[in-house]
C-alpha positions, 0 to 999 in steps of 0.5 A: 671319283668313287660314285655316292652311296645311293648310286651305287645301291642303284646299280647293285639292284640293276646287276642283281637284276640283270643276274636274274634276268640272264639266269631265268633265261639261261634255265628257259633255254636249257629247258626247251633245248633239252626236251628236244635233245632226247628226241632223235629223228634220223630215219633211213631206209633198212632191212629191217624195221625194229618196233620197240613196245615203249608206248601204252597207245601202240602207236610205235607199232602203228606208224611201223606198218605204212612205213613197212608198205611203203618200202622203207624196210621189208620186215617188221620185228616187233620187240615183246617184253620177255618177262615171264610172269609168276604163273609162267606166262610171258606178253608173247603169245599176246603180241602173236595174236595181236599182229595176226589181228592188225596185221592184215595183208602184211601178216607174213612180214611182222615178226616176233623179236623176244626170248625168255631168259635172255638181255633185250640185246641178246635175243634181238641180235638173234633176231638180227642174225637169223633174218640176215639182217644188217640194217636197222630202221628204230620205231620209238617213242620221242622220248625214248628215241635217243637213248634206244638209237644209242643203245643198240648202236653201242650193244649192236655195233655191227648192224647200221641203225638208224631210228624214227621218233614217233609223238605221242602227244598224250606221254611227251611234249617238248614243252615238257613243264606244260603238263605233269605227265610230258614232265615224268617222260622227261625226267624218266628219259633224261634219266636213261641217257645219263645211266647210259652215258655212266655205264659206257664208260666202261671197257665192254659193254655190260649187262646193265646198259644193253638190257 
């Protein structure tokens, strides 16, 4: 017997519900389990550690010092933007005086990693190749972690990478929808692994993806 008109309306309100229910919850969790995914937190003991310069606090670069003292690599290369101004100048010489400012005792270990005219790749295998570098310990920020461990491994397929995901409480949260500013970090980071996943694609890997 086919149920009345009114218990049919009931149930109609109840699937609706539950619908609503279950996609609520589906976007929840995409949401908190995306905003961990772009973190990646693999460390392990290299030859070297490269500090990527991708957070305004300089934290990447701070946490890089204890990990150089205790052992974990046995020189700092810390990657400067190589972009040359329009009065000719690039943040190198900058970045020269900061280490030998913060540095201390450890000055002879921290090197700079960064050539004008050059890709981020080229001028960092460079600096790979002429400490005899094999394996690669990444300082990142969490949001840029992933997308940079999967960079370099895919530009730089002959060194073995690994990476620390430094926090930075001020730019990113996992949490990402509790403050505006983790949500842009988010937004900006999702956008880099998808343009990176795009680009891959092809046979060899392009200037656009190893920039």
């Amino acid at each position: 017997m086919a149920p009345s008109w009114p218990e049919w309306t009931r149930n109609r309100k109840l699937l609706i519900a539950f619908g609503v229910f279950l996609f609520s919850a589906t976007l929840i969790w995409f949401g908190a389990a995306s905003g961990s995914y772009i973190i990646l937190h693999r460390p392990a003991p290299a030859d070297a550690i490269l500090v990527l310069t991708d957070d305004p606090d300089d934290l990447n670069y701070w946490q890089a010092l204890p990990l150089l003292r205790s052992g974990v690599g046995h020189l700092v290369l810390l990657d400067v933007d190589n972009t040359i101004s329009p009065f000719g100048s690039t943040e190198i010489p900058l970045a020269q005086r900061f280490v030998a400012a913060t540095s201390g005792d450890l000055f002879s270990k921290v090197r700079i990693c960064s050539q004008p005219g050059l890709d981020k790749a080229s001028y960092i295998g460079r600096c790979l190749k002429e400490y005899g570098i094999r394996t690669v310990l990444i300082v990142a920020s969490e949001p840029h972690s992933r997308e940079a461990y999967l960079r370099f491994r895919y530009c730089l397929p002959q060194y073995h990478w690994s990476v620390f995901a430094v926090a930075h409480p001020t730019l990113y949260g996992r949490r990402w929808w509790r403050h505006r500013q983790w949500a842009k970090f988010y937004l900006y980071s999702w956008e880099g692994l998808l343009d990176f996943a795009l680009q891959s694609i092809r046979s060899s890997p392009p200037q656009s993806v190893c920039n």
